[in-house]
N, C-alpha and C positions, 0 to 999 in steps of 0.2 A: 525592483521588478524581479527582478533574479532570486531574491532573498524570497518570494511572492510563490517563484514558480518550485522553488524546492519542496517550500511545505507543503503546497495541493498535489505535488506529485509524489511525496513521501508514502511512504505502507499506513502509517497511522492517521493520516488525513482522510484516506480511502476507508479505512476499515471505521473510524468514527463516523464518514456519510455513511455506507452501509448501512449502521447498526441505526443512524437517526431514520434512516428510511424504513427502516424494519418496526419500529414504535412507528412510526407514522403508517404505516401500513395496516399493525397488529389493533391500535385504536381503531382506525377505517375495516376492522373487522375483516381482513382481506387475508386471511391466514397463509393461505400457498404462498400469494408474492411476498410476506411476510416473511418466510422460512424461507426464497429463495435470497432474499436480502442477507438474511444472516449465514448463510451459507457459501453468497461470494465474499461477505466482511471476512469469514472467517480463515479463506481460501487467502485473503491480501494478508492476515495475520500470521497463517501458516509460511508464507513465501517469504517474510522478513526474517525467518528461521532458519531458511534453505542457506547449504554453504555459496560463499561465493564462485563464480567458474572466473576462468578468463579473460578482462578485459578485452573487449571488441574491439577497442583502438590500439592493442598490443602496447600499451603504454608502462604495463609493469608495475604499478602503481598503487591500485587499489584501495586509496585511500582517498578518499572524499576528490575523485575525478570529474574536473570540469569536462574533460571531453568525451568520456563514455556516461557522466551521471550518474553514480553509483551512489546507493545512500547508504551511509557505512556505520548507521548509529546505531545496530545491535551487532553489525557482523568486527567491529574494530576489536 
């Protein structure tokens, strides 16, 4: 379950619903919520880029933390 909750809360879980919702939108001819879709994927894509700041549990760590959640697979 654990292993479950990592990937749907990952950046690239989020940015590939996004972008499925954006083709389902852009088909369904719906252009605005279309571009607003790709525009929050793109926003989840951007923030996997951002540097990291400092752990909220002061753990020092940074590295794949159970206790703050950090997903460390572009920023390692």
């Amino acid at each position: 379950m654990e292993k479950v909750l990592n990937i749907v809360n990952s950046w690239w879980f989020k940015s590939a619903l996004y972008g499925a919702a954006a083709i389902a939108l852009f088909l369904a001819s719906d252009k605005l919520y279309a571009g607003i879709a790709i525009g929050a994927g793109l926003r989840e894509l951007f923030l996997a880029f951002k540097k990291p700041t400092a752990c909220a549990c002061a753990c020092d760590c940074c590295k794949n933390c159970d206790k703050c959640n950090t997903d460390q697979m572009l920023k390692s």
